[in-house]
N, C-alpha and C positions, 0 to 999 in steps of 0.2 A: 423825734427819731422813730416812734415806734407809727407813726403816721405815714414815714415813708418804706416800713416794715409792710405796711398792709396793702401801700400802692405794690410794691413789691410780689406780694400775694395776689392782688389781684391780674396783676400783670400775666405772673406764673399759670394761676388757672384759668386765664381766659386763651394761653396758649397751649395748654395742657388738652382744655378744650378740643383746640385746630386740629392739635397734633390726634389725639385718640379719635375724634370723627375721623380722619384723612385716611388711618390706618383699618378703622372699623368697614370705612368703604373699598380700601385695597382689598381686604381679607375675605370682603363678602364678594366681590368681585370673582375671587378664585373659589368659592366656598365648595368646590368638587374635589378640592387635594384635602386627603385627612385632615384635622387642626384646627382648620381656619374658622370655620363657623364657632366654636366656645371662643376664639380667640376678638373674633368681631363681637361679641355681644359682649364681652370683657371690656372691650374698648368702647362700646355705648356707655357701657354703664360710667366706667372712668370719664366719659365726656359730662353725662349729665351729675358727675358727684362734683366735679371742678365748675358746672354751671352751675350747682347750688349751690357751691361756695361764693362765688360772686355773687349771688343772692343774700347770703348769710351776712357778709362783708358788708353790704351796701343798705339793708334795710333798715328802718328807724320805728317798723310799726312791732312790739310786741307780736301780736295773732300773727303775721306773717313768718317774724321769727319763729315761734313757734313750729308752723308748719315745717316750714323749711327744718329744722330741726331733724321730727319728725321723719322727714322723705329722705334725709342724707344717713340716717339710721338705714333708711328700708336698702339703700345704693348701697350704701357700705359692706351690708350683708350681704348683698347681691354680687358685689365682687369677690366677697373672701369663694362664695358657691361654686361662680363661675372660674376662680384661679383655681383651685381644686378638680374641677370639671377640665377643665384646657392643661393641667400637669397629668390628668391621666390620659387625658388622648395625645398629648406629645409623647408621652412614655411608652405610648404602644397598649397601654390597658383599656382600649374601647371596651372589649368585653365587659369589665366593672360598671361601665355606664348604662345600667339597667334603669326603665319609667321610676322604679323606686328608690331607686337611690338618688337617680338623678332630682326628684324631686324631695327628698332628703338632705341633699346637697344645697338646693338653690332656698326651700323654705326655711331650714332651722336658721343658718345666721340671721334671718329676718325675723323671726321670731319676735324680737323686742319690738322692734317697728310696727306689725303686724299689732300686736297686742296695744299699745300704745294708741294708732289709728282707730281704734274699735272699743278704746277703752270707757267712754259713755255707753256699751252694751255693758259690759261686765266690771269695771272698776278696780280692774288686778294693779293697771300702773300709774302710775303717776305722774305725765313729764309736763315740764314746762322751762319758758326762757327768765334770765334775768339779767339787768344791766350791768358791767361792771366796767367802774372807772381807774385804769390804773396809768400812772405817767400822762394823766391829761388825756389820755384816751379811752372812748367808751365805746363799747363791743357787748352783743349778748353775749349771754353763756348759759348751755344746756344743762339743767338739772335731771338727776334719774335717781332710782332707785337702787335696791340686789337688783332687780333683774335683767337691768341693764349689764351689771357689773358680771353678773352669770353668761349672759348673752356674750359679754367681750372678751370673757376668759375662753369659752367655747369657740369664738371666731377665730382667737388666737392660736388653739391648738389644730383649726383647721389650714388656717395659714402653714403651719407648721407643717404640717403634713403633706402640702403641696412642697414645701422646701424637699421635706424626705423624698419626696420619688423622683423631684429633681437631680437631689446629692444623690444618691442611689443609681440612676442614669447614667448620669457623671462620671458615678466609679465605674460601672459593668461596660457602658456601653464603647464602641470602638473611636479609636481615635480621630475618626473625621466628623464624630457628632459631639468632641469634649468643646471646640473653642466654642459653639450655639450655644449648648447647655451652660457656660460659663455667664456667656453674657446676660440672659435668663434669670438665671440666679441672682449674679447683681444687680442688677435692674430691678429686681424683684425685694431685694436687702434693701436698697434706697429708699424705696415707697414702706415698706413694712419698718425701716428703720424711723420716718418722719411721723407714720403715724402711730408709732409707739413711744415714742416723746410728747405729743399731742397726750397721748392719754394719760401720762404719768406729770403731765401737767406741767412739762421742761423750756414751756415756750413763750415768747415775751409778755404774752397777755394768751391768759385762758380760752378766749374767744376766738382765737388765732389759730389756725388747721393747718399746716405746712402740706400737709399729704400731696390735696392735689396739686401744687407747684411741681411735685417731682414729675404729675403722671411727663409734662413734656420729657424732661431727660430720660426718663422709664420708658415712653410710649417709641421717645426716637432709636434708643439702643435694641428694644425688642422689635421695633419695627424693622430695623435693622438688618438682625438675626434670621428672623421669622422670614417676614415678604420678599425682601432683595435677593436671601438664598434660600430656603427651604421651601417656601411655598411658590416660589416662583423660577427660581432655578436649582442645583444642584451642586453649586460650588463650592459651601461649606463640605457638601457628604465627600468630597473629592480633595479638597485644597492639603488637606495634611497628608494625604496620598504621595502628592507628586515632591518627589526630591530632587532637588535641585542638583544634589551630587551624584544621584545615579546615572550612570553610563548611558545606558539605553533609554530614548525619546518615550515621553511621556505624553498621554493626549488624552484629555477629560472631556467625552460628551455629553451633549444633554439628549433629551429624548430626541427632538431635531436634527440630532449631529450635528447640532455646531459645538466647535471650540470654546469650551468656557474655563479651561486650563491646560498648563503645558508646563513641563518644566525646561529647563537653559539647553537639555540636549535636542528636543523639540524643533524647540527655535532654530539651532545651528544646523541640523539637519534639514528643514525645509527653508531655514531663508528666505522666508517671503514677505517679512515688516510683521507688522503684530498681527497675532493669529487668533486674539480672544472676542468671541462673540462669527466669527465667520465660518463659513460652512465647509467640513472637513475638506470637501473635493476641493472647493477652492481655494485651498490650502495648499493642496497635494491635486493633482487629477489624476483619477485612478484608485486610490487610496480608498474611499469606502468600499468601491466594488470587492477590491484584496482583502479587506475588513469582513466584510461580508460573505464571500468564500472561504475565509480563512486560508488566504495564498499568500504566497512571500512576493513582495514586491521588489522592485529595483527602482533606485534614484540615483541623483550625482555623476560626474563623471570624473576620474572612471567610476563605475556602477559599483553599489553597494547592497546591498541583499536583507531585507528587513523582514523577518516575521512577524504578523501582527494577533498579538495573544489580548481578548477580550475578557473583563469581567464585569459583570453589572455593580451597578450602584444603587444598594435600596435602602430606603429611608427609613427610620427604625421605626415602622408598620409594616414594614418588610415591602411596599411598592415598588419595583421597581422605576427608578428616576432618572435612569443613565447608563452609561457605561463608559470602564476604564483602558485603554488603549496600551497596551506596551508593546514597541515598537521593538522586538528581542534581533541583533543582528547578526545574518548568520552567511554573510558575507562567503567565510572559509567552505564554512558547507556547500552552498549554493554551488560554487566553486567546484568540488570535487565532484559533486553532481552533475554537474556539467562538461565536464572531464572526464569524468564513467561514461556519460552519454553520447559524448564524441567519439569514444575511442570505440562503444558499442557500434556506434555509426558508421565507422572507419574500417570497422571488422571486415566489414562486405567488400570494401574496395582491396584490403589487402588480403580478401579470396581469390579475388578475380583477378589480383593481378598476376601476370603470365612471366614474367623476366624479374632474376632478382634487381636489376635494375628498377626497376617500377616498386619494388616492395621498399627498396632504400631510400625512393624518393618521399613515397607517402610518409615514412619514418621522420624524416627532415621536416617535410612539411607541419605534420601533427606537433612534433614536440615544439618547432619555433611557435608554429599557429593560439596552442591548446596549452603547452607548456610553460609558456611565457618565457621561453629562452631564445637567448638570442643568438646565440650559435649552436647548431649541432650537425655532427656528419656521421655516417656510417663507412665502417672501416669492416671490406669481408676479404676472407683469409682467399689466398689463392692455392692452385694446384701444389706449384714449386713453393709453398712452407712462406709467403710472406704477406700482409693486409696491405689492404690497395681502398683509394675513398672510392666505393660507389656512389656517392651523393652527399652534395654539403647545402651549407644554407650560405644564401647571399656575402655573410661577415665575415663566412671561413672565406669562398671562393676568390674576394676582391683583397683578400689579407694576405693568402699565403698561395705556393705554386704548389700545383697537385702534384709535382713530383717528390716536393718536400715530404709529405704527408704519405708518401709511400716509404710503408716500415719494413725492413729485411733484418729479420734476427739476428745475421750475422754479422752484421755492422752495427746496429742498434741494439744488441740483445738486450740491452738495460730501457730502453725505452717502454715508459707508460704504458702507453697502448700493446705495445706486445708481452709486457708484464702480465696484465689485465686480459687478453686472450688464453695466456697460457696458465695462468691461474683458476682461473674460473671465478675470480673475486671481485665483487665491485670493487671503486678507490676513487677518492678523490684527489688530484694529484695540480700541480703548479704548471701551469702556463706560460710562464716566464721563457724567453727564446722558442718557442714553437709558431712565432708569429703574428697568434691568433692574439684580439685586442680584446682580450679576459684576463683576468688574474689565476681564475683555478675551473676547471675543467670534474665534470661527473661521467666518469668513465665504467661503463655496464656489458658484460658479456652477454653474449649470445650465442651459446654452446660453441659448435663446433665451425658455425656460420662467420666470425667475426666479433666487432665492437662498437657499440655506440656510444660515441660522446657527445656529451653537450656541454654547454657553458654559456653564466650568464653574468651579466655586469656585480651582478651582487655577488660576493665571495663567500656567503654562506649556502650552503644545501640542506634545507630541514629537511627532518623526514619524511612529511608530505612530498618533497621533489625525489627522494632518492625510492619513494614506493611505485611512483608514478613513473618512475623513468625503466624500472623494475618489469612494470607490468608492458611499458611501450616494447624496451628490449624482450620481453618474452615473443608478444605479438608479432613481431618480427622474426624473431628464431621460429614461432610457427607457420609464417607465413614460407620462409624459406625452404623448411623440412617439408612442407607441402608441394612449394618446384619441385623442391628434389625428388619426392616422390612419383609424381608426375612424368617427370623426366624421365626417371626409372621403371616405369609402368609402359610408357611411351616405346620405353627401348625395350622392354619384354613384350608386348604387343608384335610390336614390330616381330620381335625374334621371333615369337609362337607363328607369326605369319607365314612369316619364312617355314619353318621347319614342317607348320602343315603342309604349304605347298610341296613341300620337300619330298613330305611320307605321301603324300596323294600321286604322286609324280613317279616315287618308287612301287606304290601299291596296284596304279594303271599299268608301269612293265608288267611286274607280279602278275597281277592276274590276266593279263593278255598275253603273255606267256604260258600260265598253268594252262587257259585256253585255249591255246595251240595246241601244246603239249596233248592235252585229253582229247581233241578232235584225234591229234596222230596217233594214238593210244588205239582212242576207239574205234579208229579206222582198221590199223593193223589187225586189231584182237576180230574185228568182224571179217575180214580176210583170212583171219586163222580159221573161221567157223567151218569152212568149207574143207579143211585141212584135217579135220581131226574127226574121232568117233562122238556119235551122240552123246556116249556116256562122259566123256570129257569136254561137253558144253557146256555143264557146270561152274566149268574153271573160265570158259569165256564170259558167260551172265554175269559172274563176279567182278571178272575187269570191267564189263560195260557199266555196271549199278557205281561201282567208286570212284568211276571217271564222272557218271552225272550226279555225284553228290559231290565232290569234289570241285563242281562248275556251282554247283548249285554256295557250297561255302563260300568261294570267290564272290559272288555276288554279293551275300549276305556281308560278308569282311565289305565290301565296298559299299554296303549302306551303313556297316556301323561305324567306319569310318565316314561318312557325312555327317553321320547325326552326333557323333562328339565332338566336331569342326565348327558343328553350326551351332546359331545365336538361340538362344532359348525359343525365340517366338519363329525361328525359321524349321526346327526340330519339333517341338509340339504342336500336337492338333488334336483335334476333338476324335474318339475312337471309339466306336462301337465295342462294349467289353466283352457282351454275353458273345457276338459275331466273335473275338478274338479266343475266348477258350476253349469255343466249341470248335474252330480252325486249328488251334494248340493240341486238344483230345486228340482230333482228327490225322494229324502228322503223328504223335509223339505217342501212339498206341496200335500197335501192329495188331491188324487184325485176326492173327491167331492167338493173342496176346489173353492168357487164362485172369489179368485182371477185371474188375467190375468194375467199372465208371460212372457216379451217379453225378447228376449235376442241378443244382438249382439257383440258376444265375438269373438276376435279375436283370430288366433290360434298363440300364446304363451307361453312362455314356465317359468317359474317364480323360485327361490329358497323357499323351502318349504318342505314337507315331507306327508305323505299317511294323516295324522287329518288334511291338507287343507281341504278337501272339510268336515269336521266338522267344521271349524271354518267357510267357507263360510254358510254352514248351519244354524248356528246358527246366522247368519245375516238376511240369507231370511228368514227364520221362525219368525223372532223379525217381520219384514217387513209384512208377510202375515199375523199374528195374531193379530196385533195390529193396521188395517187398520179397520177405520171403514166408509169409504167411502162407498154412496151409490153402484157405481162400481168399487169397487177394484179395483188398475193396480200396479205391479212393473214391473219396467226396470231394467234389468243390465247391463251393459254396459262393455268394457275396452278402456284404454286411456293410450298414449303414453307418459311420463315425463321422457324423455331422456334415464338415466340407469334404471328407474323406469316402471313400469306397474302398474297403478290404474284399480279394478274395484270397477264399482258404483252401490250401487245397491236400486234405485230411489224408492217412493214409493209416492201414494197418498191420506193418511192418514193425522192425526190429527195435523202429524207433533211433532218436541220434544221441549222444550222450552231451553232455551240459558242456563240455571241454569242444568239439567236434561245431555244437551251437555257436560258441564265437569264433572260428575259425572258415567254416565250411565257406564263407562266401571270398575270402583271402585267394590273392593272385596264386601263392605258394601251394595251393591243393591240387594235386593232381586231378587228371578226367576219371579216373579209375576208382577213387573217392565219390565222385558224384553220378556223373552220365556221360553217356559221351557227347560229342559237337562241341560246344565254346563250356559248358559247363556254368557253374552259379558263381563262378566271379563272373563272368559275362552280364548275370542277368542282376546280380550287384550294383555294377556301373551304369547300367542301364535303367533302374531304377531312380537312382542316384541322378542322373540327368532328365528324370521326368519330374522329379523333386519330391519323388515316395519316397519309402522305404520296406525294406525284405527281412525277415526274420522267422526265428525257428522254435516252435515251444512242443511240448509233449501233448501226444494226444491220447485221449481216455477211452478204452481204459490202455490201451495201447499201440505204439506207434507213434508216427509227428506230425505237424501240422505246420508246412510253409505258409507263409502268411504275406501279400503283396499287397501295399496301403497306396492307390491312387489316387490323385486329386481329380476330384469332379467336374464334369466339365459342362457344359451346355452343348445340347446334340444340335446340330446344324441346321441351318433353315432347308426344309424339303421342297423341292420342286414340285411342277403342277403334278407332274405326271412317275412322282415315285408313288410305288406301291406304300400303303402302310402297314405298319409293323401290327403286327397282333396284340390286343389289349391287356391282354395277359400281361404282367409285370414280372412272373416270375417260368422261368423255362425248366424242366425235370428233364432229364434224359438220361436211359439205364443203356447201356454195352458192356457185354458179358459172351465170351467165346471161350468154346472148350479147347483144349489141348489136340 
């Protein structure tokens, strides 16, 4: 019996053997991933302790046993080293692996061995073999001393210690390194369990080492664990990841991108036979790129909308080894998205469209299109108080007669749709007898324009449809109030046209008449000239002067009648400013006139038209008339406000009071208020349509200071042969006459 114990044994360690070389060459093979390298010399050493077990087993010579003895001492320690060396670089403690420890690590459990080999230098130990015959079989067996017995206890508590940072791992570390760490550990109890029976002497014959029989079952679970996934792929760091009952597609890749796990939703989602080991794109085409941008992809039909959220997978040295794939769906979203998008898209066309007919139609179109309804029409209210279908979709027009669908309150007042206009309320209302082949209808106002309904085979309306249908019906209501503006615009256009023509038409009698008129005036009164004493030519010069300013107003009335008629770019022109106030002075100060005129205008160039220098006029004439200072002075001034040109035009008079300030430029002021001829609402409006502005502040220490803000303009291109303006930038000019 115990003969076929040791065939047994031998068997064991010579495949103990295979196994721990095969696995010692996988590991060195990858020896660039953390781990591998303690784990490959680990498994030399297991190879060559299970080949001197078959040495031990088979020998007959005393000295050789001996030896052998001896050398499975030196391996043995060299494994407790190396397992302590390989539990801290699996746990992530490289750092602890310093030259002295590590050589701390690998010398002390050898110690005995060490000492024993060398023991004819120094004579500290003692080892040797003896034969022992038990049940008919003889086997050596190793005799030692303490110090053997010190050496075993010390290996023991190394062993030990590798368990600790194992179990330790185990508990701390995350769930997708517990089932590795499990198998490790057992693996690792089998062989420390065999050869602690061994020691304690529990075994059929003393001479008999079960140890390395276990390394096969040990060498092939840790090989297992280790090669197959950790050092060579990444499927354990992943596999307790993926759930099988979560919703959302799970995808585990390796550094490669391929597929090395997936769970059930995965699968059913791409449907393409087994996905594990193949390359993500060829899985999905498309799908890294999405990965890799971080975009929402679409698949399936109809299409489905998948966000894809990545997180790495690092191995507990923190390497990263992978990454995890959650495939999060976001289908509804995508969806609304895209329906924001459309209807943003849609915007333009129902700008541009011109007839509410066209606005009702894109209405129709969008929501069967976008909304996934399969009925809807617009219902707009008419003159005579009733809704009429501007536009339906295909299901209404082949279902029902358009005249059905025309609602008149006074026959129908209960009816849906005229509820729903005169309410101002959504409602979702029954279909039943209206024709249409729905069950229930989503019925949405649109102010004072009508109704849109829609309706779809499915008899619920989530809130998603009743927001969406919300925002369609507004888009519509604004597209409408936009006709209608238009239309309205259209026909005041028109009107202003007319009625200019009108005034231009009554302003040409007008003044072709006063023109008459003043010719026959001025005719008569210079036929009186000869009629009457010199002294009473007075009274003629007077009628002549009122008849040619009178001619001269009509003109002026008929330019400022064009320039309010016409278009901004047909009324503004570029205008010499300094040329317009020194023409303004020039009119608007009589030359016996006791005031002082200084001026320092810069040469600029202002937007305006030929009645500037009338509305300038009618500023300095306000100024020189109503100064009653014992010496008169106005200044006029110009001043730079960026795009802007102000001129000032100072004066020092009685001044205006703060009340008179907001008033004075008002249609309602008299001439008698300001000056005579058109007065400062005149030159109010006239500003007003250059796009300046006029206004009045106190001037110091006393007096006012009207203030006219022109937009700047670009002076015109000169010809070959204009003179040029003098370099000067700024022009002085003093007028001053006695009484």
């Amino acid at each position: 019996m115990y003969a076929d114990v040791v065939v047994v044994v031998l068997a064991g360690s010579a495949a103990g053997a295979v196994v721990s070389g095969v696995l010692a060459a996988g590991a060195w093979r990858d020896r660039t991933v953390p781990g591998t390298v303690p784990f490959a010399w680990l498994m030399v050493a297991a190879a060559g302790w299970c080949l001197l077990n078959i040495a031990w087993l088979t020998t007959s010579d005393p000295a050789v046993a001996t030896g052998v003895f001896l050398f499975t001492r030196l391996t043995s320690g060299l494994i407790v080293g190396l397992w302590v060396v390989f539990a801290l670089a699996y746990t992530g403690r490289d750092s602890w692996l310093t030259p002295a420890r590590l050589a701390g690590l690998l010398l002390t459990p050898t110690l005995y061995a060490v000492l024993a080999l060398t023991n004819p230098l120094h004579g500290l130990v003692t080892a040797n073999v003896v034969s022992v015959t038990r049940a008919g079989l003889t086997l050596f067996v190793g005799r030692a001393g303490p110090v053997y017995t010190v050496q075993t206890v010390f290996a023991a508590g190394l062993v030990a210690a590798g368990y600790v940072l194992f179990g330790e791992f185990l508990l701390r570390s995350r769930n997708l390194y517990r089932k590795q760490t499990f198998v490790i550990l057992t693996a690792g109890l089998l062989t420390a369990g065999a050869h602690g029976l061994f020691v304690l002497g529990a075994t059929p014959h003393p001479g008999i080492d079960s140890t390395p029989l276990t390394f096969a079952l040990n060498g092939a679970l840790v090989g297992v664990a280790l090669l197959r996934y950790d050092f060579v792929s990444v499927t354990p760091l992943a596999g307790d990841l993926l759930v099988d009952e979560l919703p959302d597609p799970v995808l585990a890749l390796d550094g490669d991108d391929r597929v090395i796990d997936y769970n059930a939703a995965a699968a059913t989602l791409l449907g393409t036979g087994e996905l594990g080991g193949r390359p993500v794109d060829e899985a999905c085409d498309g799908l890294l790129g999405d990965i890799e941008r971080d975009e929402v992809f679409a698949v399936g039909d109809p299409l489905s909308y998948y966000d894809p959220q990545t997180s790495p997978i690092t191995d507990q040295r923190g390497a990263v080894r992978g990454r995890l794939v959650v495939l999060r769906e976001v289908t509804g979203q995508q969806r609304r998205q895209d329906r924001l998008e459309a209807l943003q898209a849609a915007t333009r066309q129902f700008i541009e469209a011109d007839q509410p007919e066209t606005v009702s139609e894109l209405t129709v179109s969008f929501a069967t299109r976008v909304l996934d309804q399969n009925a809807a029409a617009v219902f707009l209210a008419t003159d005579d108080g009733r809704l009429e279908p501007a536009a339906m979709s295909d299901v209404v027009s082949e279902s029902v007669a358009e005249s059905v669908l025309q609602i008149d309150p006074e026959q129908t007042p209960a009816h849906n749709l005229w509820r729903t206009y005169e309410s101002g309320e959504q409602r979702v209302a029954e279909c039943g007898g209206c024709g249409v082949p729905m069950e229930r209808a989503l019925m949405v106002p649109m102010g004072d324009h009508g109704v849109l309904a829609i309706a779809s085979a499915d008899e619920r309306y989530v809130r998603e449809d009743r927001q969406y249908a919300r925002i369609l019906a507004h888009t519509t209501q604004v597209a409408l109030e936009q006709l209608a503006r238009q239309r309205e615009l259209r026909e005041s256009r028109a009107s202003i046209q007319r009625r200019n023509e009108q005034i231009a038409f009554f302003n040409g009698v007008l003044r072709h008449s006063v023109r008459n008129a003043m010719l026959v005036v001025q005719g008569r009164s210079d036929h009186l000239r000869t009629s009457v004493g010199e002294d009473e030519h007075h009274h003629i010069d007077s009628i002549t002067d009122w008849c040619d300013r009178l001619t001269e107003m009509s003109d002026a009335i008929r330019d400022i009648n064009e320039t309010v008629t016409a278009s901004e770019s047909e009324r503004l022109e570029a205008v010499s400013l300094s040329a317009a106030v020194r023409d303004a002075v020039e009119r608007s100060v009589p030359d016996d006139s006791a005031v002082a005129v200084e001026l320092a205008v810069a040469d600029d160039w202002v937007r305006a038209n030929h009645l500037a220098e009338e509305v300038l006029g009618s500023v300095v004439e306000n100024a020189v008339e109503h100064n009653t200072s014992a010496e008169p002075r106005v200044e006029i001034e110009t001043r730079h406000a960026g795009d802007w040109i102000q001129v000032r035009v100072a004066d020092n008079g009685p001044g205006i009071s703060d009340e008179l300030k907001t008033t004075v430029f008002e249609r309602s002021l008299s001439n008698d208020q300001t000056a005579g001829g058109f007065g400062l609402y005149f030159v109010s409006v006239m500003m007003d349509l250059y796009g300046g502005k006029v206004w009045y502040e106190d001037n110091d220490p006393e007096g006012a200071v009207a203030t006219l803000e022109f937009q700047r303009a670009e002076p015109p291109e000169r010809g070959a042969g204009t003179a040029a303006r003098a370099n000067a930038t700024t022009e002085t000019q003093s007028k001053s006459h006695d009484e």
